[in-house]
GUKOL-88562 format. One line per field, with one value per residue: residue number from 1; y, x, z of N, C-alpha, C in turn. Coordinates in nm, 4 decimals. Each point is the difference from the previous one (the first is absolute). Layout:
# residues N
pos c(NUM / ...)
nv c(Y / ...)
nu c(X / ...)
nw c(Z / ...)
cav c(Y / ...)
cau c(X / ...)
caw c(Z / ...)
cv c(Y / ...)
cu c(X / ...)
cw c(Z / ...)
# end
This chain:
# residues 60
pos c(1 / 2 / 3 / 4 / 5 / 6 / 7 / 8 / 9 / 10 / 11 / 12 / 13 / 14 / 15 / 16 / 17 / 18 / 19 / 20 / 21 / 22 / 23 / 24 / 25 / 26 / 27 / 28 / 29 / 30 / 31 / 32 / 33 / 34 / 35 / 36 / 37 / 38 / 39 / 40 / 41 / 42 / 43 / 44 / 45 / 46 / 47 / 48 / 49 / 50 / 51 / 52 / 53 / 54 / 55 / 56 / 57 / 58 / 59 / 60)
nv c(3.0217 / -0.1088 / -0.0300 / -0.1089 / 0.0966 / 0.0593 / -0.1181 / -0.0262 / 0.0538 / 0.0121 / -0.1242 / 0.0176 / 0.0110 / -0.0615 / -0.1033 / 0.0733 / 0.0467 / -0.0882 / -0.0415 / 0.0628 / -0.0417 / -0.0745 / 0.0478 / 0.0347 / -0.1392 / -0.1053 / 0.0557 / 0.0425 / 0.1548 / 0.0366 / -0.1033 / 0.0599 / 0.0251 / 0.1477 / -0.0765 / -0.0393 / 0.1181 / 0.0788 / -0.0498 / -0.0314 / 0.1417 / 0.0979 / -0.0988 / 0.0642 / 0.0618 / -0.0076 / -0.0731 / 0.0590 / 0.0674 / -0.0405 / -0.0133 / 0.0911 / 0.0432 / -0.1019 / 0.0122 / 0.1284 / 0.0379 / -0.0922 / 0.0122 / -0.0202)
nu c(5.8355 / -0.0724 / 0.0090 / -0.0442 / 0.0348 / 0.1240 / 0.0022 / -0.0015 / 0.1390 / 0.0776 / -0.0291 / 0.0324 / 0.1274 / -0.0154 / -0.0364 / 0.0752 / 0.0625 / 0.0060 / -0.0175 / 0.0880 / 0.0553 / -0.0322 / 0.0213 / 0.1422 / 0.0275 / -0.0760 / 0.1188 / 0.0883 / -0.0330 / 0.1389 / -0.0097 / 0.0988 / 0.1332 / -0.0222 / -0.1638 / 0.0458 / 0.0896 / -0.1095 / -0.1268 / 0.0252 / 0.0288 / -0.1533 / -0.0637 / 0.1295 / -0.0164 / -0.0897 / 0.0089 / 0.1298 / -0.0126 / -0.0622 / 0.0965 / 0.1128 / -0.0949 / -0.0155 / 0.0821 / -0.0245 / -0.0999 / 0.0770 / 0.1690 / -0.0223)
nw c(6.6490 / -0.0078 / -0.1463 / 0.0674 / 0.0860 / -0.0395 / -0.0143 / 0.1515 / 0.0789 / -0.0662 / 0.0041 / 0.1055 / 0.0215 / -0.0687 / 0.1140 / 0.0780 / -0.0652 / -0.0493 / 0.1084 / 0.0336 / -0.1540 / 0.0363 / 0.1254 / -0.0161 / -0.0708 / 0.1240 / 0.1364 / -0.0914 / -0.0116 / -0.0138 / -0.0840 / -0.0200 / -0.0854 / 0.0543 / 0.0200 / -0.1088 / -0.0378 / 0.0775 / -0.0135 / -0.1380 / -0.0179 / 0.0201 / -0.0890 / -0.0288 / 0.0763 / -0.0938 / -0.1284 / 0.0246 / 0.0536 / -0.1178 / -0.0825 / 0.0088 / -0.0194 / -0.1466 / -0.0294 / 0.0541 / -0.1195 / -0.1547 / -0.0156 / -0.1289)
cav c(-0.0101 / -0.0751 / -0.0250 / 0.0053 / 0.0962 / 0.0945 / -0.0425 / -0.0212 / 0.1557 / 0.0757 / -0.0317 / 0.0603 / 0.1880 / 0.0136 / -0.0166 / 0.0984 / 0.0858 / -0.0593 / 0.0080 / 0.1801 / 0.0870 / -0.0566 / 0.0625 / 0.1501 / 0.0839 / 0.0153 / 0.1410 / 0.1134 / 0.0122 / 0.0160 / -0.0651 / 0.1033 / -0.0643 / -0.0049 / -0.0902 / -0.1218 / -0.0213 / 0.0127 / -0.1367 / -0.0860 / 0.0525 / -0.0283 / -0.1199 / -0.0771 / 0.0693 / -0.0389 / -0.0857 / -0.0821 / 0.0355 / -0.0940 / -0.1765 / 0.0126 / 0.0143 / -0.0826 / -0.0824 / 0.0371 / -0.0455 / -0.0886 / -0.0454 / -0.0696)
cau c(-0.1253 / -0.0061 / -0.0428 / -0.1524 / -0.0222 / 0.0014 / -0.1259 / -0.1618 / -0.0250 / -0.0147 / -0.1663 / -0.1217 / -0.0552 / -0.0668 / -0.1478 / -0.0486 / 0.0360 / -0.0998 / -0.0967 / 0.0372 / -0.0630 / -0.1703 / -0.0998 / -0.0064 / -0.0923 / -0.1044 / -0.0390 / -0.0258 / -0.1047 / 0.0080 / 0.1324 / 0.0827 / 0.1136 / 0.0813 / -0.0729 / 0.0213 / 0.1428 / -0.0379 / -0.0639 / 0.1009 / 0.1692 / -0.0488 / 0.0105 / 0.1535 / 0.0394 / -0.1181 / 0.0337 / 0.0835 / -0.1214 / -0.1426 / 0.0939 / 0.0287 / -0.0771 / -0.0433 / 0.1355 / 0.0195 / -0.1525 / -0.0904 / 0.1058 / 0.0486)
caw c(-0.0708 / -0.1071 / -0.1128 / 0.0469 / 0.1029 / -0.0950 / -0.1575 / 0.0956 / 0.0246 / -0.1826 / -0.0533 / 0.0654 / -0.0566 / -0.1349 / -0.0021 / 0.1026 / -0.1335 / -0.1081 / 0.0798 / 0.0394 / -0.0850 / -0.0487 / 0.0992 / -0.0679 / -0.1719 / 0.0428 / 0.0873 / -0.0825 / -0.0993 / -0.1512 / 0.0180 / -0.0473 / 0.0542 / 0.1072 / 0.1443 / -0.0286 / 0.0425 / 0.0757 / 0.0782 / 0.0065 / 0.0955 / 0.1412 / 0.0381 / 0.0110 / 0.1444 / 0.1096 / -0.0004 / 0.1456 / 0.1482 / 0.0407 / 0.0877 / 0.1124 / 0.0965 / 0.0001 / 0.1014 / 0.1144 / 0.1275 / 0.0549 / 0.0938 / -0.0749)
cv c(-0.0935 / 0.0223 / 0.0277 / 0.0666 / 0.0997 / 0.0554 / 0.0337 / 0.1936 / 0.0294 / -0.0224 / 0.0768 / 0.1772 / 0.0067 / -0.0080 / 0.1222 / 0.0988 / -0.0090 / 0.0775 / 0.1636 / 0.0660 / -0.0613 / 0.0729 / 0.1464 / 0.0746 / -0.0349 / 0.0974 / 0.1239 / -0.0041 / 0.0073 / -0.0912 / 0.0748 / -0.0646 / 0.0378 / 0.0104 / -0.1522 / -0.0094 / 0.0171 / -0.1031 / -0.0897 / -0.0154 / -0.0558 / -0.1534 / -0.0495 / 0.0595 / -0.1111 / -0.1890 / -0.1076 / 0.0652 / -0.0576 / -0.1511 / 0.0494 / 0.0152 / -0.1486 / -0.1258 / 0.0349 / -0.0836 / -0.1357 / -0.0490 / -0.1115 / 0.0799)
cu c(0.0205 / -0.0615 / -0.1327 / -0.0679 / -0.0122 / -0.1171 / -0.1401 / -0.0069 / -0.0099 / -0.1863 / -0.0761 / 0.0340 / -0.0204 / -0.1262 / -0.0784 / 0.0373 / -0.1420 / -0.1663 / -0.0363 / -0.0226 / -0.1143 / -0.0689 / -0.0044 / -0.0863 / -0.1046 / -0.0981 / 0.0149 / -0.0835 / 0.0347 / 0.1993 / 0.0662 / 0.1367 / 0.0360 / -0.0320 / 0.0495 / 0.1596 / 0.0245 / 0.0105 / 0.1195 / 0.1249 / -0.0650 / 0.0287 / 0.0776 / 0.0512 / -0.1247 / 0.0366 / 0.0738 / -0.0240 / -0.0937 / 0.0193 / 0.0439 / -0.1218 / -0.0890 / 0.1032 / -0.0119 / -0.1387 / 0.0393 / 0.1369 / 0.0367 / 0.1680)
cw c(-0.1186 / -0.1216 / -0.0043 / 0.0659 / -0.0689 / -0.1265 / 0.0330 / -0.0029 / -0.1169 / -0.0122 / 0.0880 / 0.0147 / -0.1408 / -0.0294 / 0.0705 / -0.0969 / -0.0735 / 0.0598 / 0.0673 / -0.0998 / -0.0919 / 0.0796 / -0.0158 / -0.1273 / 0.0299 / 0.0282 / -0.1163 / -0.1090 / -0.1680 / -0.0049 / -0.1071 / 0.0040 / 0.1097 / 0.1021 / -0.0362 / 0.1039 / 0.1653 / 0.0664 / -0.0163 / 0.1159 / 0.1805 / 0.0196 / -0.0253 / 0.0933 / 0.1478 / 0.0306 / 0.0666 / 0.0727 / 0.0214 / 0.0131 / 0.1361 / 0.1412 / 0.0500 / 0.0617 / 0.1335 / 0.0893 / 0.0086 / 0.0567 / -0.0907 / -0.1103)
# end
């Protein structure tokens, strides 16, 4: 894995990070710290799964 490769995965589960818990404090009704630590943790578990799944459809 190259420099550049590397740099591309780091950016995009971050962006899918970024994006999982924007949707979370969306979906709940009262943001509290510990729906904040929550969501956060879900979408650091959810995150490379959601590259990974996205590598898989598209075979890149």
């Amino acid at each position: 894995m190259t420099r550049r490769t590397r740099l591309l995965a780091v950016a995009e589960v971050l962006t899918w990070w970024v994006l999982l818990v924007a949707l979370w404090l969306a979906l709940i009704s009262a943001v509290d710290t510990l729906e904040l630590v929550v969501g956060a943790s879900a979408a650091a578990l959810a995150a490379p799964a959601a590259r990974a799944a996205r590598r898989a459809v598209t075979d890149r």
